[in-house]
C-alpha positions as CSV (number, residue, x, y, z in Angstrom):
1,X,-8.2,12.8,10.3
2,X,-6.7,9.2,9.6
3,X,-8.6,6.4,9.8
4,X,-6.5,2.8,10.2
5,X,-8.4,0.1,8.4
6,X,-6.7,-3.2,8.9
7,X,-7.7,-5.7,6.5
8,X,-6.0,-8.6,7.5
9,X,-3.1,-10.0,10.3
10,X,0.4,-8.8,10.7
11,X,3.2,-10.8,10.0
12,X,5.6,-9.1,12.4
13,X,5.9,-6.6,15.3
14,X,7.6,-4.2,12.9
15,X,4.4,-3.9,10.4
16,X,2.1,-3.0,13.8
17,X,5.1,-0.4,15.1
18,X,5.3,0.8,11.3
19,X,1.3,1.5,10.5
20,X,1.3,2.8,13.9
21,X,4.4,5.8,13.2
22,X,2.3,6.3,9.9
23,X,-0.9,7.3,11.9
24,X,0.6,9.2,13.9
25,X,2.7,11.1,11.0
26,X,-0.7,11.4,9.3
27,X,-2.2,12.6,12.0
28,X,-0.1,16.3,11.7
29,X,-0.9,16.3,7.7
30,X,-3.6,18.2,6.2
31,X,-6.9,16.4,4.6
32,X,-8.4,13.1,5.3
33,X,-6.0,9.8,5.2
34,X,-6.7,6.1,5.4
35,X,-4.6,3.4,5.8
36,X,-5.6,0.1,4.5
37,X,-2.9,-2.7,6.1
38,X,-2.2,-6.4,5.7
39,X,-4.3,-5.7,2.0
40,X,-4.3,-9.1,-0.1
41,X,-4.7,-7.7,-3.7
42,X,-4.8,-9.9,-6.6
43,X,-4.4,-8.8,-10.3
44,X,-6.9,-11.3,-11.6
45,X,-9.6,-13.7,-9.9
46,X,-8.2,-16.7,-10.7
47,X,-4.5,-15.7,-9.5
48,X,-3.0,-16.0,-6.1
49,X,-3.0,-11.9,-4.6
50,X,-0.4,-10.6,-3.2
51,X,-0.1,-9.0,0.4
52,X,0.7,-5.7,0.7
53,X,1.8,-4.7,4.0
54,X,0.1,-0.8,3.5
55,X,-1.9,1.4,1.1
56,X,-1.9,5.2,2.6
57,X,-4.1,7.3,0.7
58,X,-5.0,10.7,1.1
59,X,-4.9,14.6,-1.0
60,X,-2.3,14.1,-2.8
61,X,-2.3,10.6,-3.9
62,X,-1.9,6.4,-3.2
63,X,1.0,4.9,-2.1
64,X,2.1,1.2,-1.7
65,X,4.1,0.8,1.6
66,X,6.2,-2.9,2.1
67,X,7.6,-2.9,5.6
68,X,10.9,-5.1,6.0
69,X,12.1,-6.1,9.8
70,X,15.4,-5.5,8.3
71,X,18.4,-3.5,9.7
72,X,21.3,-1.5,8.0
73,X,23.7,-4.3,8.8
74,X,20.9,-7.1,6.7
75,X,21.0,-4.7,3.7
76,X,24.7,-4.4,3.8
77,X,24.9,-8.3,3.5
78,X,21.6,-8.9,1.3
79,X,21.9,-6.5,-1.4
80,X,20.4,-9.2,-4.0
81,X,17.5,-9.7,-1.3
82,X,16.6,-5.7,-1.0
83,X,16.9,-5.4,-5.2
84,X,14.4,-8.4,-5.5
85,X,12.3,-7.2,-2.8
86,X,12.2,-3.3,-4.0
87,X,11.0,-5.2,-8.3
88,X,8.2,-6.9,-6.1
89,X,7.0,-3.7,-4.1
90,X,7.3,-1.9,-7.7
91,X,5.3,-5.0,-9.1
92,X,2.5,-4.5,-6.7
93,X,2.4,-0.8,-6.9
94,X,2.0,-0.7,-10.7
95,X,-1.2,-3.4,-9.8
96,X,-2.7,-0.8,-7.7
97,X,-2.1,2.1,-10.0
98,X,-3.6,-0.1,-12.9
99,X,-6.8,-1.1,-11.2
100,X,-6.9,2.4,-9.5
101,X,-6.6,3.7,-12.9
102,X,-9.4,1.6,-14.7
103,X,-11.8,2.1,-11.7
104,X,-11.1,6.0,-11.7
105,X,-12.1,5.6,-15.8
106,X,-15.1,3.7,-15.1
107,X,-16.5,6.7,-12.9
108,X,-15.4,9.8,-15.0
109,X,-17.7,7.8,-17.8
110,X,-20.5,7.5,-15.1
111,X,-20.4,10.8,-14.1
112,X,-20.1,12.2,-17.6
113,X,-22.9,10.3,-18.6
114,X,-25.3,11.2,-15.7
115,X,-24.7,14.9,-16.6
């Protein structure tokens, strides 16, 4: 099963074509899947978030998805562009892993304690 959760708007016609070829990917995979899109995630309260155009999670793990209306012929001309871009996707992914990871923490020392 995959369930589509979107969490805010799309930008652009290629994020709604995008989540919608991940759904329907999903859809032949094994185990449950969600995809959160359009997710504004900040790292701390008082700082601006950041928008993260998917998180797909499912078995075997999270992933951080930035979807570009970009064609062969951009990258070829915007090489700069596509290296800042993939630091800021890599940013954002390590924010997820880190607040994953302290959340995930938090309940191993819940459940260790109810037991």
């Amino acid at each position: 099963m995959v369930r589509h959760i979107p969490c805010g708007i799309a930008v652009n016609e290629s994020e709604h074509i995008a989540c919608e070829r991940l759904r329907v990917t999903l859809q032949g995979a094994e185990g449950d899947w969600i995809i959160l899109s359009n997710l504004n995630h900040a790292q701390h309260p008082s700082v601006r978030s950041d928008e993260i155009d998917a998180v797909i999670i499912g078995p075997p793990g999270v992933w951080v998805v930035e979807i570009k209306h970009w064609d062969l012929e951009y990258l070829r001309k915007n090489p700069q562009i596509a290296e800042r871009e993939a630091d800021r996707i890599d940013a954002k992914a390590k924010r997820v892993a880190g607040k994953l990871r302290a959340r995930l923490e938090s309940l191993a020392q819940l459940k260790a304690a109810r037991q």
